[in-house]
C-alpha positions as CSV (number, residue, x, y, z in Angstrom):
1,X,56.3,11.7,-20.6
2,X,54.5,14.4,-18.1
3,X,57.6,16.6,-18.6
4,X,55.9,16.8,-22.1
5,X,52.7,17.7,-20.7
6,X,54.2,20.4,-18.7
7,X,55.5,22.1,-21.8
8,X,52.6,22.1,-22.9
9,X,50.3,22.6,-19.2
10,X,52.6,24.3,-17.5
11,X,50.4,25.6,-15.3
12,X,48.0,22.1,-14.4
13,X,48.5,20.9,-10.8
14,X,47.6,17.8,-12.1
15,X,50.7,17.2,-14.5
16,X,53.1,18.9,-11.7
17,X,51.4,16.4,-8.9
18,X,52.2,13.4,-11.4
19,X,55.5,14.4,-12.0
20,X,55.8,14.2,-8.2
21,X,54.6,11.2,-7.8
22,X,56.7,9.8,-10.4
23,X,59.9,11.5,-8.9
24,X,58.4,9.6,-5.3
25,X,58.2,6.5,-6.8
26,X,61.8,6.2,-8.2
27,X,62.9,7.7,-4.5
28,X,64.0,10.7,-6.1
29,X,62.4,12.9,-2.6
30,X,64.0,16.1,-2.8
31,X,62.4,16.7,-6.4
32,X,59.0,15.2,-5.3
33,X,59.4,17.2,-2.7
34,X,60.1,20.7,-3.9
35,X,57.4,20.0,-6.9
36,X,54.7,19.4,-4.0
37,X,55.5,22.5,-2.1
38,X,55.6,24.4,-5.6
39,X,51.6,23.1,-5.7
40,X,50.7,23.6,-2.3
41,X,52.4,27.3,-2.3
42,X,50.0,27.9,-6.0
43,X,46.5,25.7,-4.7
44,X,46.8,25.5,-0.8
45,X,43.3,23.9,-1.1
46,X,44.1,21.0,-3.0
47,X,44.5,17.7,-1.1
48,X,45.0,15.0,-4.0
49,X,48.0,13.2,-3.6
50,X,49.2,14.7,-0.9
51,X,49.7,11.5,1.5
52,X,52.3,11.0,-0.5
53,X,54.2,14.3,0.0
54,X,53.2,13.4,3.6
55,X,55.1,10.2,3.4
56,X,58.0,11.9,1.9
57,X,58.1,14.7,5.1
58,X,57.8,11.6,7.7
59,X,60.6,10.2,6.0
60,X,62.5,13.0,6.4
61,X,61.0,14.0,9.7
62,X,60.1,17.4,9.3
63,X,57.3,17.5,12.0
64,X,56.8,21.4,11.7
65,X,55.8,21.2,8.1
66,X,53.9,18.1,8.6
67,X,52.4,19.5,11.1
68,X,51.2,22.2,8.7
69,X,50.0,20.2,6.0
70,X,47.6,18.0,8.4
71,X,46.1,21.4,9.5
72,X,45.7,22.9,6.4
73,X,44.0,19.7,5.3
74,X,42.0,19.9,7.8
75,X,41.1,23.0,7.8
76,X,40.2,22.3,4.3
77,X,38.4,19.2,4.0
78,X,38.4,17.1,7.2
79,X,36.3,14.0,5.4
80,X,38.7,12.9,2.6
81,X,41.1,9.9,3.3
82,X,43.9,11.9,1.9
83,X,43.1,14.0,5.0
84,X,43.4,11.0,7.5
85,X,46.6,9.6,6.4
86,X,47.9,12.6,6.6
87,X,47.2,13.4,10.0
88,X,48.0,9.4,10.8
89,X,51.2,10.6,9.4
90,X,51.8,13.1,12.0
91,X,50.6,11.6,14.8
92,X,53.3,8.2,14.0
93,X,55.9,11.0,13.7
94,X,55.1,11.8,17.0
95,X,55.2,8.4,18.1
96,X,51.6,8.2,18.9
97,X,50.7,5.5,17.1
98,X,47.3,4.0,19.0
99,X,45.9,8.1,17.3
100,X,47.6,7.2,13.7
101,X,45.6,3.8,13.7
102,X,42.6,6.1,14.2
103,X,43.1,8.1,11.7
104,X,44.2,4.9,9.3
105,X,40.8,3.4,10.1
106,X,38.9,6.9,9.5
107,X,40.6,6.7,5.6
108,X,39.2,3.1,5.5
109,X,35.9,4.4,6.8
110,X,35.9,7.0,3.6
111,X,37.3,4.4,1.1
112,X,37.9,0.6,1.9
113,X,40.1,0.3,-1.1
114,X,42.3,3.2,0.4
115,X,46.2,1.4,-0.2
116,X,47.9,4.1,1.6
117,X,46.1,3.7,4.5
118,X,46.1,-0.3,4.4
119,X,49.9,0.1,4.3
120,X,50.6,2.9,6.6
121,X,48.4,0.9,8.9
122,X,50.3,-2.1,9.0
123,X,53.5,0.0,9.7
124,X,51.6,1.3,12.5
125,X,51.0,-2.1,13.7
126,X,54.8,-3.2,13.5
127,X,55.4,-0.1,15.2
128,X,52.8,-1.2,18.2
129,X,54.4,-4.9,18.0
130,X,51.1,-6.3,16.4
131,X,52.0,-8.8,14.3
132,X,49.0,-10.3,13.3
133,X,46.7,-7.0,12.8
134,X,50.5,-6.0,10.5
135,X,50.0,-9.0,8.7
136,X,46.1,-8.2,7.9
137,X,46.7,-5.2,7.0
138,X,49.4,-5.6,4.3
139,X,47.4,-8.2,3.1
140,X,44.4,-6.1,2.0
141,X,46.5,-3.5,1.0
142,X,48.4,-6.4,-1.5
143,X,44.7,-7.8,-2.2
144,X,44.1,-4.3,-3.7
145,X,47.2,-3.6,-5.5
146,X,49.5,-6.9,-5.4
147,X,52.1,-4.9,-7.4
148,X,52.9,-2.5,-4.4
149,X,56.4,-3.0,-3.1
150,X,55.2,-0.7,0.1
151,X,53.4,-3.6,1.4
């Protein structure tokens, strides 16, 4: 359906950000992937949606380009809780996972219904061998969206 739009928007970040998702979503990486660079090479300001193509480059464990992304967001905008997972990101790619929790809980701080960072939070915990804080957290993030298989 959002190739559609593109024909018809082929320039909108927006359509090209959902069609990433959408390519995330049925694991299809390395075209989520590419479409997210393609938007960050045309609008290196723009920060929606880009915990996701953070998720996808912890994944795959590029650390250099992650490492990019969380300075260039920010750089940009250091108070949005796309920003914070994404440096939460990088810092449990670096194994450094009492600093991703930070970060995790700075998202929260922003937005309380964040998912991502409910999630990536409790993966953190597992991570730290905190069961019960894992368990908390993938609760809230189910008690926001009970459809998420992440969680």
């Amino acid at each position: 359906r959002y190739h559609e739009l593109a024909e018809h928007f082929p320039n909108s970040h927006y359509v090209q950000s959902q069609m990433a998702l959408a390519s995330y979503n049925m694991r299809n990486f390395n075209s989520a992937q590419n479409l997210f660079e393609k938007i960050l090479q045309e609008d290196p300001y723009r920060l929606d949606n880009l915990d996701t193509y953070s998720n996808i480059l912890y994944v795959r464990e590029q650390k250099t380009q992650l490492s990019f992304v969380a300075h260039n967001a920010l750089r940009n905008e250091k108070y949005r809780p796309e920003t914070c997972c994404i440096v939460g990101n990088y810092y449990s790619l670096k194994s450094q996972h009492e600093k991703a929790v930070l970060y995790f809980k700075r998202a929260l701080q922003l937005n309380h219904q964040y998912l991502s960072a409910w999630t990536l939070m409790g993966h953190e915990y597992v991570e730290m061998r905190n069961t019960a804080a894992a368990i908390d957290a993938y609760r809230r993030a189910l008690d926001i969206t009970q459809r998420d298989y992440r969680a």
